[in-house]
KELONU-19556 format. One record per residue: residue number from 1; residue in one letter; x, y, z of N, C-alpha, C, O in turn. Coordinates in steps of 0.001 Angstrom, whole numbers. Layout:
KELONU-19556
  seq  type      nxx      nyy      nzz     caxx     cayy     cazz      cxx      cyy      czz      oxx      oyy      ozz
  NUM     A        X        Y        Z        X        Y        Z        X        Y        Z        X        Y        Z
...
end
This chain:
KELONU-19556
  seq  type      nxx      nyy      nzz     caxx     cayy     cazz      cxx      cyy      czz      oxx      oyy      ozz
    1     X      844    -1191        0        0        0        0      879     1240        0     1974     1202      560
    2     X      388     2472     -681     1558     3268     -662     1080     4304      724       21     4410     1344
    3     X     2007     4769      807     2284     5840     2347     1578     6308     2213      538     6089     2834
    4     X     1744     7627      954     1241     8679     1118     -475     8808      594     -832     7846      -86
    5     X    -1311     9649      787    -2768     9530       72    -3017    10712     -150    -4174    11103        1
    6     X    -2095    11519     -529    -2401    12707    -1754    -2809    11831    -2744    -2175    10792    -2931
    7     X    -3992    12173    -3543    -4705    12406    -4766    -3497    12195    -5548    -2838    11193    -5828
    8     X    -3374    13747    -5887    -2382    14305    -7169    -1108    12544    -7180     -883    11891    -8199
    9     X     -703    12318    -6188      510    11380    -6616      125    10440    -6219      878     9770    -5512
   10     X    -1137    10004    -6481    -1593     8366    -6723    -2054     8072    -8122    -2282     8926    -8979
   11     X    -2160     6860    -8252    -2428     6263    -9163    -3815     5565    -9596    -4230     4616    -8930
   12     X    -4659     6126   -10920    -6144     5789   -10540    -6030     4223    -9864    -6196     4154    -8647
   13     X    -5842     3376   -10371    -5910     1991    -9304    -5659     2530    -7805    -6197     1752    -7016
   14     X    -5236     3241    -7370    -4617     3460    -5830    -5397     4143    -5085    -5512     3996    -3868
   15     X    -5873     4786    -5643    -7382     6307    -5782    -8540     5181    -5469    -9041     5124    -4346
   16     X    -8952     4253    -6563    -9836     3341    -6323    -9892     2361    -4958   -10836     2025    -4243
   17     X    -8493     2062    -4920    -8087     1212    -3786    -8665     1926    -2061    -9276     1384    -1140
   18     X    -8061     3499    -2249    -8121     4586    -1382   -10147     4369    -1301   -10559     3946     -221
   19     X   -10941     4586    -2117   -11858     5256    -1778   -13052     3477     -967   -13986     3490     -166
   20     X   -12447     2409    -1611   -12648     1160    -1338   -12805      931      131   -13836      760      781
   21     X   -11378      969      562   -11476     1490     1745   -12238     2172     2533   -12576     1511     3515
   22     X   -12772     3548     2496   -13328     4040     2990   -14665     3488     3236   -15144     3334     4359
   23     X   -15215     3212     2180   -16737     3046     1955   -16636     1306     3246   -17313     1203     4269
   24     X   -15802      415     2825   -15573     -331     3827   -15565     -369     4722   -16384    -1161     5190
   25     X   -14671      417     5753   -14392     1404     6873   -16063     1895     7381   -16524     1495     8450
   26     X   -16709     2647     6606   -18019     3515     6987   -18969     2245     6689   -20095     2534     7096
   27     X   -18945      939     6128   -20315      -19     6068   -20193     -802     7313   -21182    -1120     7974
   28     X   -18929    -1128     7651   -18535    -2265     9172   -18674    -1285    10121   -18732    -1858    11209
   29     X   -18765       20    10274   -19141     1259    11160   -20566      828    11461   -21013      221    12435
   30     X   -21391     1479     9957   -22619     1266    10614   -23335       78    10865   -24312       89    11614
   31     X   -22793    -1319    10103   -23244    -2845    10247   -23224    -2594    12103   -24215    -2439    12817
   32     X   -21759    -2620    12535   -21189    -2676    14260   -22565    -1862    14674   -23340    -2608    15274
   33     X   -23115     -376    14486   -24000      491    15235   -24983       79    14916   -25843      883    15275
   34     X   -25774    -1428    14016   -26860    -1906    13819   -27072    -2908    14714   -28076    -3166    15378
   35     X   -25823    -3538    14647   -25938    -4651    15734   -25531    -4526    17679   -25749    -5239    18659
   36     X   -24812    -3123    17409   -25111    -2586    19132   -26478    -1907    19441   -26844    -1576    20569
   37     X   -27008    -1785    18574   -28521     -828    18468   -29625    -1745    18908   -30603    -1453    19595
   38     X   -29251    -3068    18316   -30212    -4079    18102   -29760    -4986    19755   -30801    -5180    20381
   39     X   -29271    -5199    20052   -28660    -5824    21000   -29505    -5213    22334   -30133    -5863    23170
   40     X   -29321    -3807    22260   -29188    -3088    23449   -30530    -2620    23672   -31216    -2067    22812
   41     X   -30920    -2888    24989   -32607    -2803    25178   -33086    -1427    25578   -32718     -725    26520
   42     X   -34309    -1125    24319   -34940      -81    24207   -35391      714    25584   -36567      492    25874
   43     X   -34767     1503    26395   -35325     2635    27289   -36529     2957    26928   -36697     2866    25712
   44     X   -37586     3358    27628   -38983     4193    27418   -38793     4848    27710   -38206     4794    28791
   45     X   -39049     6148    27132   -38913     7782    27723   -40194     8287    28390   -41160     7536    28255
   46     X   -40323     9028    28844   -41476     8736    29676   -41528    10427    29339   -40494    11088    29241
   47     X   -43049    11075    29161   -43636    12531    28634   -42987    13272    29414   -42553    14393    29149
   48     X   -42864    12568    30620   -42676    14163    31641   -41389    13883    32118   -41144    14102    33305
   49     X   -40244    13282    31123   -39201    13392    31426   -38487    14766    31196   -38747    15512    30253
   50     X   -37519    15022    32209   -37000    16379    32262   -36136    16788    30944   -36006    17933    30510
   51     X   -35430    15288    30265   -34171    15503    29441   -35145    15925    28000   -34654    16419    26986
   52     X   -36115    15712    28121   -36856    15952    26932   -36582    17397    26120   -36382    18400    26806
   53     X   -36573    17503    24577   -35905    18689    24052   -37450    19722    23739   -37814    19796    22565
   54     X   -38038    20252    24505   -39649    20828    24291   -39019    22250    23839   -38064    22795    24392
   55     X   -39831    22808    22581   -39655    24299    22593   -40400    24547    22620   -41362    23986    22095
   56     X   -40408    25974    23522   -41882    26384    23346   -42188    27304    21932   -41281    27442    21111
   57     X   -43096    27722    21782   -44042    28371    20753   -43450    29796    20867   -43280    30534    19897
   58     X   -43113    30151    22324   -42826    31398    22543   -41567    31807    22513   -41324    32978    22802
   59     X   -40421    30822    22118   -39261    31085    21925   -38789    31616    20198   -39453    31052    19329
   60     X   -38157    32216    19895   -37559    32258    18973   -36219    32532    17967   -35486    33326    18557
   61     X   -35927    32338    17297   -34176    32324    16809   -34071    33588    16028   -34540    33977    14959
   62     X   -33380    34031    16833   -32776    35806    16232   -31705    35801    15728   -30681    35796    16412
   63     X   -31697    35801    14492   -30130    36199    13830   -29372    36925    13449   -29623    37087    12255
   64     X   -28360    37634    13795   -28175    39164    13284   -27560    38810    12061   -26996    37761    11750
   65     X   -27769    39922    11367   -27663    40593    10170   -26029    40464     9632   -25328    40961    10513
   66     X   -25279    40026     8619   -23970    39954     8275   -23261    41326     7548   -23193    41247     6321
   67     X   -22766    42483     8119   -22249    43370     7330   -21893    42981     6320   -21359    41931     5960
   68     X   -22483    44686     5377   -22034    44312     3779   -21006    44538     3763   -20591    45265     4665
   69     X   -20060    44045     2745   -19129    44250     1903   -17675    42793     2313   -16642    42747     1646
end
């Protein structure tokens, strides 16, 4: 395998090899987080739990303005 994984000084086979990898890397990622997901027994959240993310109606997101130029 070569060292380095600059683009520019690989070789399309090596590029291919490079991106192979990855997608590999990220499918045994999420296969592993399907089967710890599945494993691991579902919590009930309960309405009047505190951690709950509620917004109210009366809140709202103010954004200031980005000077021109």
């Amino acid at each position: 395998m070569n060292v380095t994984t600059d683009p520019e000084s690989m070789t399309p086979e090596e590029r291919r090899r490079e991106v192979a990898s990855i997608l590999a890397r990220g499918l045994l990622r999420r296969v592993c987080m399907n089967k710890t997901a599945a494993s691991s027994p579902q919590k009930e959240i309960s309405k009047e739990s505190k951690s709950d993310l509620d917004l109210s109606a009366e809140k709202r997101l103010h954004v200031a303005r980005r000077p021109a130029g």
